[in-house]
C-alpha positions in Angstrom: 0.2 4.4 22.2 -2.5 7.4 21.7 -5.0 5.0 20.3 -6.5 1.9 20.4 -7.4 -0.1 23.8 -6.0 2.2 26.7 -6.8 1.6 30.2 -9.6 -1.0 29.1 -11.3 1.8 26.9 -11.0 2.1 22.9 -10.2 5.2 22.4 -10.1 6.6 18.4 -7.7 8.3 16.6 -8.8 12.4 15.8 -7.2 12.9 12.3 -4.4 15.1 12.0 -5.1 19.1 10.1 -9.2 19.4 10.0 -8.2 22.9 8.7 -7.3 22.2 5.5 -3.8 24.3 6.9 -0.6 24.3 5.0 1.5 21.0 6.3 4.4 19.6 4.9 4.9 16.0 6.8 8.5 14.5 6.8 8.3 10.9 8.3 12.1 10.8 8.8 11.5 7.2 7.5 10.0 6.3 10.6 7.3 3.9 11.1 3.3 4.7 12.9 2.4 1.5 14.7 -1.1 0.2 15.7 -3.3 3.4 14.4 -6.6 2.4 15.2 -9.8 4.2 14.3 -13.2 3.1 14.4 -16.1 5.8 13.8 -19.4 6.2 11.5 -17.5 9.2 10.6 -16.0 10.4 7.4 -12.8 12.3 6.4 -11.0 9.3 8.5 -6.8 8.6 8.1 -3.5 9.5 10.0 -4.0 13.1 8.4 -7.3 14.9 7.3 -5.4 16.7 4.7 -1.5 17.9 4.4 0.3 19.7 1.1 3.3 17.0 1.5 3.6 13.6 3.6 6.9 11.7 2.5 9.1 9.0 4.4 6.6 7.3 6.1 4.9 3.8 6.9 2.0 3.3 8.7 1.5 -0.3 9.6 -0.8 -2.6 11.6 -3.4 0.1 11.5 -7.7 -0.6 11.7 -9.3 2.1 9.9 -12.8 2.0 9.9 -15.3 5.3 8.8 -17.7 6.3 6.6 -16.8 8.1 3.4 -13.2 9.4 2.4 -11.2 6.7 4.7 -7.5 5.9 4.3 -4.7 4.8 6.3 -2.5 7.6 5.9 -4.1 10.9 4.1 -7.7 11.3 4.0 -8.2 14.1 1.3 -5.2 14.4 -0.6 -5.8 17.6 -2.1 -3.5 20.0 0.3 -4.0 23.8 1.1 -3.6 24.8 -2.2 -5.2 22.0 -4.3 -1.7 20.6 -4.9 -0.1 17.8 -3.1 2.8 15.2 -3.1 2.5 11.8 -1.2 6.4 10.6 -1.5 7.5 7.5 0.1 4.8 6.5 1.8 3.7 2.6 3.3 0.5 0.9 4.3 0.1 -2.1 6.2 -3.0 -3.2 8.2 -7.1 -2.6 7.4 -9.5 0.4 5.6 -13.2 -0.5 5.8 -15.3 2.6 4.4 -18.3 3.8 2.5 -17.2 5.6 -1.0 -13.6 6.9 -1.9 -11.6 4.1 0.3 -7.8 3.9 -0.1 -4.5 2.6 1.5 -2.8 5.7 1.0 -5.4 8.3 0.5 -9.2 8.3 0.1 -9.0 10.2 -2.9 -7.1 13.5 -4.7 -8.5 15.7 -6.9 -6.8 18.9 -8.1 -4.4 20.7 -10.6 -0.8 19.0 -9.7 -0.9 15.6 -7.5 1.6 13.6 -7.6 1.5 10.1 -5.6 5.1 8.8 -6.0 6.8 5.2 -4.7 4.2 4.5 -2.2 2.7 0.8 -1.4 -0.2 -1.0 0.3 -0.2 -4.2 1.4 -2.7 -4.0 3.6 -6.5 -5.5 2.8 -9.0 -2.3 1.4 -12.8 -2.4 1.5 -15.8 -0.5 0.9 -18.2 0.1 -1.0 -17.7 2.1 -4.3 -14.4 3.8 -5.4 -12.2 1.5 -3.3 -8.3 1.4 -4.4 -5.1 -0.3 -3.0 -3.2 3.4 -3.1 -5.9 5.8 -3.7 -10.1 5.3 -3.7 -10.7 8.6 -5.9 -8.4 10.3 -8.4 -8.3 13.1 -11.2 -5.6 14.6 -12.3 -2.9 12.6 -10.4 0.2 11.4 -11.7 1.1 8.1 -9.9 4.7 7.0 -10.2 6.3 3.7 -9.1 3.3 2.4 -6.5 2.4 -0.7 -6.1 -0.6 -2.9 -4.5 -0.3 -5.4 -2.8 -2.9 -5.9 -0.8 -6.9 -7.4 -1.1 -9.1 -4.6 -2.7 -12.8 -5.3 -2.1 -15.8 -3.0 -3.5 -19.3 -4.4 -1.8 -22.1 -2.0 -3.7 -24.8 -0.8 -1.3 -28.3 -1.7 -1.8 -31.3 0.1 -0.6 -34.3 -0.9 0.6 -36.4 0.0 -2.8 -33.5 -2.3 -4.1 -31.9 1.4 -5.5 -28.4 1.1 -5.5 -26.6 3.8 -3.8 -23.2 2.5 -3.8 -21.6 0.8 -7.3 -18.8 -1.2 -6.3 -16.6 0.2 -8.1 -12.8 -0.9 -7.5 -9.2 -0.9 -8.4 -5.6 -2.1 -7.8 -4.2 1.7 -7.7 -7.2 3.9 -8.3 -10.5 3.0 -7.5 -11.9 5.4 -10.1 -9.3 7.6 -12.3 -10.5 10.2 -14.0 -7.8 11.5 -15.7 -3.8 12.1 -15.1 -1.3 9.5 -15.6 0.5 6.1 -14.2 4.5 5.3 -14.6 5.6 2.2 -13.1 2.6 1.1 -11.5 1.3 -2.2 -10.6 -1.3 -4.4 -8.8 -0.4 -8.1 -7.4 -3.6 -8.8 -5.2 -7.0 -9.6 -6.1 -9.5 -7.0 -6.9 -13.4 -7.6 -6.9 -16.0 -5.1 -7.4 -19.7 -5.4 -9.0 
């Protein structure tokens, strides 16, 4: 284990590629157990960003940041503002701010594709909070499924302004354009 409770300390997971660099992940079909990450910091997942993660589960993992949180890919955008999340599993908690997901926080770009991926695992935050991705436009999602708890809790200010909408979904928290094949949600959602 590289995270969680070692040696009596809790020790946080540092996401993998700050750089934004060129990565193409293959998983094998292997499994990441117990990822634990607990911060008041955003941009928080397995991976920061990557161009391709595929064959992969991550499961039994406590995510818990600010904005942009997932359990797998925070910014699904890729060096070149193109990405493919292939084959990819969640299992285990996301608590975040805005842009929340199981797979990824949230993808935004010319050519994204987010194909027969899953969550099962229970997603909460507080505006654009989805079981696969929190924020999308221009992604094409093909065969994904939720199956896990979505939760959207808006954020209220002081002055009684609210900052965050609550503002949720079973695959996409907010989708602004792009397309779904295949998809489906078996959970329940809530939002504002």
């Amino acid at each position: 284990s590289v995270c969680g409770t070692i040696n009596g300390k809790k020790v946080t997971w540092v996401p993998i590629n700050r750089k934004r660099l060129s990565i193409k992940f293959d998983g094998a079909n292997h499994t990441v157990s117990n990822l634990y990450i607990f911060t008041r910091n955003a941009g928080q997942g397995l991976f920061f960003s990557a161009d391709v993660i595929r064959d992969l589960t991550v499961k039994n993992a406590y995510v818990k940041g600010a904005d942009n949180c997932s359990g797998i890919v925070s910014s699904g955008y890729g060096s070149a503002r193109k990405c493919l999340i292939d084959n990819c599993h969640f299992d285990g908690s996301v608590i975040g701010l805005s842009n929340v997901g199981g797979i990824t926080s949230g993808a935004d770009m010319v050519s994204a594709y987010i194909a027969n991926c899953s969550n099962s695992g229970t997603i909460v935050g507080a505006n654009n909070v989805g079981g696969i991705s929190g924020y999308t436009r221009g992604v094409s999602f093909i065969n994904c499924y939720n199956l896990g708890r979505v939760k959207a809790v808006p954020n209220i200010a002081s002055d009684n302004e609210v900052i965050y909408e609550g503002i949720a979904g079973g695959i996409a928290g907010t989708f602004d354009g792009g397309s779904f094949y295949n998809c489906y949600n078996y959970n329940k959602i809530s939002g504002l």
